[in-house]
C-alpha positions as CSV (number, residue, x, y, z in Angstrom):
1,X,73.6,0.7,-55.9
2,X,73.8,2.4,-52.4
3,X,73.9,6.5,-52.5
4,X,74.9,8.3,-49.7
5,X,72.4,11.4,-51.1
6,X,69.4,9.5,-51.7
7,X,68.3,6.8,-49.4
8,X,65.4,5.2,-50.9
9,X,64.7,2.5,-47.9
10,X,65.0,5.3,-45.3
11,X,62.4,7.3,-47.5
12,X,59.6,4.4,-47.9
13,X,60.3,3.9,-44.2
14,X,59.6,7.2,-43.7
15,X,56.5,7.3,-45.6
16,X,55.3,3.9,-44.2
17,X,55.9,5.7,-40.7
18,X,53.7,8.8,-41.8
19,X,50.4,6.5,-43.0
20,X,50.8,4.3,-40.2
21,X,50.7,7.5,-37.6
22,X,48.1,9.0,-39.2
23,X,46.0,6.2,-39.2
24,X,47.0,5.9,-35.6
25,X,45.9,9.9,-34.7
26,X,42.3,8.9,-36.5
27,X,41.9,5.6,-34.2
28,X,42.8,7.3,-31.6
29,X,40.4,10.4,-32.2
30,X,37.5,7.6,-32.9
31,X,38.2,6.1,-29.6
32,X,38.3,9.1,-27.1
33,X,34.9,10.7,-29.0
34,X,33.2,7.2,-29.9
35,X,32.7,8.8,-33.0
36,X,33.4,7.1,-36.4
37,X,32.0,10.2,-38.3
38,X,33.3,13.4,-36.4
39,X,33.5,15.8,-39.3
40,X,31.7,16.3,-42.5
41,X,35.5,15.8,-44.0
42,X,35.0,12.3,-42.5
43,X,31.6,11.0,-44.1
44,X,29.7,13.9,-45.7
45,X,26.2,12.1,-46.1
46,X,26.2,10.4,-43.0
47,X,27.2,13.7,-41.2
48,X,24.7,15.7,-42.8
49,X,22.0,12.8,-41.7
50,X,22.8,12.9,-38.3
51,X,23.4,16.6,-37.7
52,X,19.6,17.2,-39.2
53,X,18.4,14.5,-37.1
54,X,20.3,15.9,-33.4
55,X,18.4,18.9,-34.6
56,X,15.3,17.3,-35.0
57,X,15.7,15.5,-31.6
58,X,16.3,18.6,-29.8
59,X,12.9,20.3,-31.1
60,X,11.3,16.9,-29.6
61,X,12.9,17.2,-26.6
62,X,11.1,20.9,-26.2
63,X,7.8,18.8,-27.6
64,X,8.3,17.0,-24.4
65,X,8.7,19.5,-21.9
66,X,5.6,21.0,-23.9
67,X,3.5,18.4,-23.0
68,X,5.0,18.3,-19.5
69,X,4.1,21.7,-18.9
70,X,0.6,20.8,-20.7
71,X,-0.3,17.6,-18.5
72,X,0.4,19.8,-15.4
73,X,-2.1,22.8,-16.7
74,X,-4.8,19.9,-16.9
75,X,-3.8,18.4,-13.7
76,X,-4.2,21.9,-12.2
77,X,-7.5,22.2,-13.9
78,X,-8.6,18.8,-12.9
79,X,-7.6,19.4,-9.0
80,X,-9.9,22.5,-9.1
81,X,-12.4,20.7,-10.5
82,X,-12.7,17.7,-7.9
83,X,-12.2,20.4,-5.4
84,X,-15.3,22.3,-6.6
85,X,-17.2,19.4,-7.7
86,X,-16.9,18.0,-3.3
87,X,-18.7,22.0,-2.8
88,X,-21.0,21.9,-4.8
89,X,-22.3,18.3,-3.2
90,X,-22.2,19.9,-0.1
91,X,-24.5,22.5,-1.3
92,X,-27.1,20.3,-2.8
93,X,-27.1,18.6,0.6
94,X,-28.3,22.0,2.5
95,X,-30.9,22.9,-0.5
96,X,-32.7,19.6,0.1
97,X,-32.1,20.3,4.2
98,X,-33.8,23.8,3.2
99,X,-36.9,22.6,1.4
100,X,-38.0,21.5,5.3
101,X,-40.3,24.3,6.0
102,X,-39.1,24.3,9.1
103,X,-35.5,25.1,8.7
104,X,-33.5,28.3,9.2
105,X,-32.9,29.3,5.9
106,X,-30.4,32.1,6.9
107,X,-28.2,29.9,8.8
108,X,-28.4,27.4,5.5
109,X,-27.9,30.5,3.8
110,X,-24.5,31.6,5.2
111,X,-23.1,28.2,4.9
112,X,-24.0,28.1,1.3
113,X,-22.5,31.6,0.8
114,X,-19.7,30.4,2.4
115,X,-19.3,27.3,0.0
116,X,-19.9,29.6,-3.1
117,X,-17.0,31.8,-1.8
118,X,-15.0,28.8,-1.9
119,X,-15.3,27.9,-5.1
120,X,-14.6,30.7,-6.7
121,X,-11.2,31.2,-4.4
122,X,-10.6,27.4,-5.8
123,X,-11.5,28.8,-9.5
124,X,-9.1,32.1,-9.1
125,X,-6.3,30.0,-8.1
126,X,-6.0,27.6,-10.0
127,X,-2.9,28.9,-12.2
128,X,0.2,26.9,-13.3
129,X,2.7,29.5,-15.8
130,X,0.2,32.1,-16.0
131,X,-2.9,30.1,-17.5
132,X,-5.9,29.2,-15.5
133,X,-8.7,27.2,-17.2
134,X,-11.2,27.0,-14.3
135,X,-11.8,31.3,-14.9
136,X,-11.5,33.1,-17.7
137,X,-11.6,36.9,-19.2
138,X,-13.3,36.4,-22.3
139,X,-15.8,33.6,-24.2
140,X,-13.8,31.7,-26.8
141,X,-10.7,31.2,-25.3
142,X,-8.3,28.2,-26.5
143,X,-5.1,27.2,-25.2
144,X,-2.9,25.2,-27.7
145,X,-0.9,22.4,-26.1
146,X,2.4,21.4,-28.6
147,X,2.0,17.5,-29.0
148,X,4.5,16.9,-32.1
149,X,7.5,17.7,-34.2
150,X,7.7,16.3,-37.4
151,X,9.6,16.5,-40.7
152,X,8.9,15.8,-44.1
153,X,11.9,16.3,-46.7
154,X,12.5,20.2,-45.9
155,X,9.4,20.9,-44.8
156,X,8.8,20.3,-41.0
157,X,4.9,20.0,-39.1
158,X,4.4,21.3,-35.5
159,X,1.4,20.0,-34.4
160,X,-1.3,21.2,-31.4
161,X,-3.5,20.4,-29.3
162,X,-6.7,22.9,-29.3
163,X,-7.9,22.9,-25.9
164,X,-11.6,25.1,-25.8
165,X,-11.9,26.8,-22.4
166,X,-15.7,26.9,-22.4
167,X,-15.3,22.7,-21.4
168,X,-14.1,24.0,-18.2
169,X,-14.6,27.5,-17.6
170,X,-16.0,27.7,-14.3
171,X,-16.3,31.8,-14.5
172,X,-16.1,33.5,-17.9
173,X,-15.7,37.5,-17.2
174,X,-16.7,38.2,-20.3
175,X,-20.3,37.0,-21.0
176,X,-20.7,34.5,-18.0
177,X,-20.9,31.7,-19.8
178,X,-19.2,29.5,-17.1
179,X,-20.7,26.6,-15.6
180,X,-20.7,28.4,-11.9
181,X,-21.9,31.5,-13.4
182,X,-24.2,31.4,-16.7
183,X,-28.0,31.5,-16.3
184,X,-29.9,28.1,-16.0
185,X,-33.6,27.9,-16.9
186,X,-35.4,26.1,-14.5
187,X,-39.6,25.4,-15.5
188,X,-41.4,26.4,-12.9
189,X,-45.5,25.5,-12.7
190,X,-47.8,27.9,-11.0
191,X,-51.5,27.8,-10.1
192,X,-53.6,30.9,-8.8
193,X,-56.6,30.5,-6.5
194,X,-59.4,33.1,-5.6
195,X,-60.6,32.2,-2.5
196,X,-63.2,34.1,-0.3
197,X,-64.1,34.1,3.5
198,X,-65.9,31.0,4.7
199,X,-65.7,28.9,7.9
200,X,-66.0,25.4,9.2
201,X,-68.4,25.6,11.7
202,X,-68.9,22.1,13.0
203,X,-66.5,19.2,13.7
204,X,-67.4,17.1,11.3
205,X,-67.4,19.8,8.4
206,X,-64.8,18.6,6.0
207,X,-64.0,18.9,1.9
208,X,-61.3,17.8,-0.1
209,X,-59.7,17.6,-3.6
210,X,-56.9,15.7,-5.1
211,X,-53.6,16.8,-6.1
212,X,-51.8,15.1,-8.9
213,X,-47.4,16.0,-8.6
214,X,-44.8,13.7,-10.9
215,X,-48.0,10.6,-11.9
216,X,-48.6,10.1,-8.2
217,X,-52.5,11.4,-6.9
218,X,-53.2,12.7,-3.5
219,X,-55.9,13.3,-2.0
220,X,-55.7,16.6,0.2
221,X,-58.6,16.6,3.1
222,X,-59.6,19.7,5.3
223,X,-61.7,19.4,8.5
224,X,-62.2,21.7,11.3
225,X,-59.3,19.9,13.2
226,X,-57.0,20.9,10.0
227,X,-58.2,24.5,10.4
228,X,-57.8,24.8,14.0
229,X,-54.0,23.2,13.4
230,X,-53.0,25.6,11.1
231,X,-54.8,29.0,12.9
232,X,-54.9,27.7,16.5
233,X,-57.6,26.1,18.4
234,X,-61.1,27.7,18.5
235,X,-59.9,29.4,15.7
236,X,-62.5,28.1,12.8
237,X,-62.7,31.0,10.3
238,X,-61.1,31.4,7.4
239,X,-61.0,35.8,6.6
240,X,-58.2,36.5,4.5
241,X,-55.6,34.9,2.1
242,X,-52.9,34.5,4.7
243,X,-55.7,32.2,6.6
244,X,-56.0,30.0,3.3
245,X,-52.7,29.5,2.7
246,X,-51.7,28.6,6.9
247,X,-54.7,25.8,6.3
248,X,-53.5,24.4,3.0
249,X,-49.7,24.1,4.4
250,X,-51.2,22.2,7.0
251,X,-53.1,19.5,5.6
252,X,-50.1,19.4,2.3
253,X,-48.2,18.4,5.2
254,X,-51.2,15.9,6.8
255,X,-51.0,14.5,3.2
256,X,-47.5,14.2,2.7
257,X,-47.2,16.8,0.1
258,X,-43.6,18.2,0.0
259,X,-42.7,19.9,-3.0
260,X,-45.9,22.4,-3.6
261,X,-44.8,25.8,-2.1
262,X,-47.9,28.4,-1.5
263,X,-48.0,32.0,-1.1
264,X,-50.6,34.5,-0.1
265,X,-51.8,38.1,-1.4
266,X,-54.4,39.6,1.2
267,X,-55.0,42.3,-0.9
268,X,-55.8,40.8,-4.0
269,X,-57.8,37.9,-2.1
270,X,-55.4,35.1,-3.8
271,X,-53.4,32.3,-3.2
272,X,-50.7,30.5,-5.2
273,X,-49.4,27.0,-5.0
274,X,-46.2,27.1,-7.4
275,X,-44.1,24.1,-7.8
276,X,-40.8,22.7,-9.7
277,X,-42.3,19.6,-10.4
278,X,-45.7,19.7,-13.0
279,X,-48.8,19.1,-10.8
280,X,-52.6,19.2,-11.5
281,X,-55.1,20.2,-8.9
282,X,-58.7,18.5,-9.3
283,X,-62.2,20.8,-8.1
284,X,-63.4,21.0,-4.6
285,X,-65.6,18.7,-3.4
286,X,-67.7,19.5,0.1
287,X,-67.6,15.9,2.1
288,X,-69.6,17.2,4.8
289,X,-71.3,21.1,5.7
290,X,-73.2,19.6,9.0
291,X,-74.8,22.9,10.4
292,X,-74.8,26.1,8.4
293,X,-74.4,24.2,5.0
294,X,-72.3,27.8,4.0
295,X,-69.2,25.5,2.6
296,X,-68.6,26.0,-1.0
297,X,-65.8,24.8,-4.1
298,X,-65.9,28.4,-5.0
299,X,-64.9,29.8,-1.5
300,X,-61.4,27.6,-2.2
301,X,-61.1,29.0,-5.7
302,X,-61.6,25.3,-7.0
303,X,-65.2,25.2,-8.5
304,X,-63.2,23.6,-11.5
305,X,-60.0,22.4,-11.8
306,X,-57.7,24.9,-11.7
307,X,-55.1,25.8,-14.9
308,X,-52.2,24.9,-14.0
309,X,-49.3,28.0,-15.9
310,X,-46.1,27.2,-17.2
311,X,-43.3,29.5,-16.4
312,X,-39.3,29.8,-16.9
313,X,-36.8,31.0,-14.1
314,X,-33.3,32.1,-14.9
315,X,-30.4,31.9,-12.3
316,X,-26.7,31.1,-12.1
317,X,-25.3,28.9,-8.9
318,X,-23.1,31.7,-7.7
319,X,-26.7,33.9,-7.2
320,X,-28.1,30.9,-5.4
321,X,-29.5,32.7,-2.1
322,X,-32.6,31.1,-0.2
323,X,-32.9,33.1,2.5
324,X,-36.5,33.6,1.5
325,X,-36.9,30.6,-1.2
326,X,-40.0,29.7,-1.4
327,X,-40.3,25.7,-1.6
328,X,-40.4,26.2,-5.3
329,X,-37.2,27.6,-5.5
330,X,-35.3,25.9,-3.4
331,X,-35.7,22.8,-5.9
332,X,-35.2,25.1,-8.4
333,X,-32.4,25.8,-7.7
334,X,-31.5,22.1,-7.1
335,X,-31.9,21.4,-10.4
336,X,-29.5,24.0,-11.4
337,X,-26.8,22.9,-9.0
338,X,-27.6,19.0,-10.4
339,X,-27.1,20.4,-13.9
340,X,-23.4,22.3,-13.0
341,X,-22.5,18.8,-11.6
342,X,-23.2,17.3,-14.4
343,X,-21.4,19.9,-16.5
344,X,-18.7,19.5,-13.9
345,X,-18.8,15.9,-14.3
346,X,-18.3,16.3,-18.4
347,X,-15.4,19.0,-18.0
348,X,-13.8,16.3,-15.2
349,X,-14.6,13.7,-18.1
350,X,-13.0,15.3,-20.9
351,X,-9.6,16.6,-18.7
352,X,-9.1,12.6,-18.2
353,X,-9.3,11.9,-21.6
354,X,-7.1,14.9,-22.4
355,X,-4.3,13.8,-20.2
356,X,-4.7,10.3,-21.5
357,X,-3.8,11.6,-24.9
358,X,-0.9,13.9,-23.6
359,X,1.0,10.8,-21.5
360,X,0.5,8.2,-24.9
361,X,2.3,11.5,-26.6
362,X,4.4,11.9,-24.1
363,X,5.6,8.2,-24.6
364,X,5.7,8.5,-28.1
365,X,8.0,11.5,-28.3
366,X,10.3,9.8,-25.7
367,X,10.2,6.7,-28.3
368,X,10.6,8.3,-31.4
369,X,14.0,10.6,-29.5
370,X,15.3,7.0,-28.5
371,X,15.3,5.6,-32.2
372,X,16.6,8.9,-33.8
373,X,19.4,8.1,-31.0
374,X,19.9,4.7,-32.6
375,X,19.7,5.9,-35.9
376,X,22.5,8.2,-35.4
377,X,24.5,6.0,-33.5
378,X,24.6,3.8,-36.5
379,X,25.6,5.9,-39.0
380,X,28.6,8.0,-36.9
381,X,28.8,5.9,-33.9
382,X,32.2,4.2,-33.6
383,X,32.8,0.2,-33.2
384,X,34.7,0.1,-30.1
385,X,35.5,-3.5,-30.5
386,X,37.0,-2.8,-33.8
387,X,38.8,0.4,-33.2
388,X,40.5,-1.1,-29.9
389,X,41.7,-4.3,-32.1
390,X,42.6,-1.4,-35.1
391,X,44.1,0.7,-32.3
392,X,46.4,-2.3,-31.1
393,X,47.6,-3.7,-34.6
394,X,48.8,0.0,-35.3
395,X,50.3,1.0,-32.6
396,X,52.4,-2.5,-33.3
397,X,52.7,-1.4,-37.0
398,X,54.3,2.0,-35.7
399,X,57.1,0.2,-33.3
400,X,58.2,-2.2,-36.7
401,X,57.8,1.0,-39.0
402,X,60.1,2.9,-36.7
403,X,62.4,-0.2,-36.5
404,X,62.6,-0.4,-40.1
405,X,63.5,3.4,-40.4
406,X,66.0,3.0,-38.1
407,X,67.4,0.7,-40.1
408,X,67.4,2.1,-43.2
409,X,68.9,5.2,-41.4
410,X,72.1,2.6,-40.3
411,X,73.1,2.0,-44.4
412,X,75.1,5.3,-44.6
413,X,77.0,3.8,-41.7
414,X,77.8,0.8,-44.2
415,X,78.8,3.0,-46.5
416,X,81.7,5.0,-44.9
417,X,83.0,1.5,-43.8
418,X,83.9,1.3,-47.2
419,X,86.5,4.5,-46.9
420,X,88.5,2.5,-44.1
421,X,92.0,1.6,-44.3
């Protein structure tokens, strides 16, 4: 029965039409986003899924530049540290050029200054986004370095990096704890002789005693040549402390003995022989006493062996001044520049290791970002190959469904053929 009111193949044509465009209008929104799952009207779970884990990605990404900006605070750090680590050789260099008794310490003295100056200009500005490691206000200070972003169900981890400044703290304002300006103990050993006028009258006069520094014995001889080297020729006398002392530099240095320094106190009729390195003197003994026989142990203050004291100095690199160092403390205070490059050496140690650790996160995080990408591509990520061929067998769908509407639309027209004469 054909009805001119109701045209039942016009209206499943027309509804045909209608699923066939809509299916159409959601290919074509998957293919211009490359999205299969747009909407959380489109896949509720999956959208969910993927929106938590773009979030998730984005708080890695900031984890990234984190450790970024970390890496380049211990680069900064580590730059300074070479830098002052290259001084601070330079400065052991002139201490041992300084423990020649015949150098000008003052000159040495400037340079060192000079280096010292240096360093703590290299420590000062060694700042990347407001932090500097190298010198610090107060003792205790940490800087945390963000390494990860992780989640767990609802709950979500950021973890840290504790960096303590004290491993690299050159200066530390607060208690000077840092390695350039904390107190070092240095030992010192120190011997105190009582000597008392005496004279070597002929030229074959001569004593000695040994002198035992690091294992290794010396034996320390003193003729009439040795005091008419050290107080000038015809000179033979010994008066006073200051005459002692000139006469046992000189023959030290006829011995080879370097690292004994000796000092003299007229007044109180002594001389000191102080030393960095533990040393033993042995008693006097008179070789020869040709003429007046008038030698003697006692006039030497060695009689007996000698006790030998032990003492501790305290100093800090930056206070290093040698201007008037004895020999003593010059190596003194080349110990305490050897133990600040050591210490420098550690800090240099454990800022290598530290950016290790930051570049295998660093390459982590960039991994992990790369597989939440994949995971989300799989769950809303559209098929491109599929949606083109979908995209194609629709669009021929839509030309036959319009065809067929049309004619369905046409049987009217049959109709009012049959009202012809």
């Amino acid at each position: 029965m054909s009805s001119l009111i109701t045209n039942s193949s016009s209206m499943v044509a027309l509804q045909t039409l209608r699923g066939i465009n809509s299916q159409l209008d959601e290919t074509n929104n998957r293919v211009s986003t490359g999205l299969r799952v747009n909407s959380a009207s489109d896949n509720a779970a999956y959208w969910s899924i993927a929106t938590t884990t773009r979030s998730d990605n984005g708080a890695l990404s900031s984890v990234k530049d984190a450790l970024g900006l970390g890496a380049a605070s211990v680069d900064t750090a580590n730059t300074g540290l070479d830098t002052v680590r290259e001084s601070l050789q330079k400065i052991k260099e002139k201490l041992v050029t300084a423990a020649a008794p015949e150098t000008d310490k003052a000159k040495l003295q400037t340079e060192i200054k000079s280096l010292l100056d240096g360093i703590k200009n290299t420590a000062d500005s060694s700042v990347i986004s407001g932090n500097n490691w190298l010198s610090v206000a107060t003792a205790g200070e940490t800087k945390d370095i963000v390494v990860s972003f992780s989640r767990s169900g609802s709950s979500i981890t950021l973890d840290t990096i504790n960096v303590d400044m004290a491993d690299y703290a050159l200066y530390e304002a607060g208690t000077n704890t840092g390695i350039m300006d904390k107190n070092r103990s240095a030992t010192t050993y120190s011997s105190s002789l009582s000597v008392v006028a005496t004279a070597f009258d002929d030229a074959t006069d001569e004593v000695e005693f040994n002198v035992k520094v690091g294992g290794a014995t010396t034996t320390v001889s003193i003729t009439q040549a040795t005091v008419e080297a050290a107080l000038g020729t015809g000179t033979t006398a010994l008066t006073n402390a200051a005459d002692f002392k000139a006469v046992l530099d000189q023959a030290f240095k006829d011995a080879g003995l370097s690292d004994l320094s000796i000092t003299a106190d007229n007044t109180a009729g002594t001389v000191s022989i102080d030393s960095a390195e533990s040393f033993e003197l042995s008693a006097l003994t008179v070789v020869t006493d040709a003429s007046t026989a008038d030698l003697d142990a006692s006039d030497f203050g060695l009689a007996t062996a000698p006790t030998v004291t032990t003492g501790s100095t305290q100093v800090a690199v930056k206070d290093i001044d040698i201007t008037s160092a004895t020999t003593a403390d010059v190596q003194n205070y080349l110990k305490v520049v050897d133990a600040a490059l050591l210490d420098l050496t550690d800090a240099s140690t454990k800022a290598g290791a530290l950016t290790s650790r930051i570049q295998s996160q660093e390459s982590f995080v960039m991994a992990l970002m790369d597989a939440n990408d994949r995971a989300i591509g799989t769950l809303v990520d559209a098929d491109m190959e599929e949606e083109s061929t979908r995209l194609k067998a629709l669009q021929t769908q839509q030309q036959l469904a319009i065809q067929s509407l049309s004619i369905a639309n046409s049987s009217s027209q049959n109709i009012l053929s049959l009202f012809r004469s």
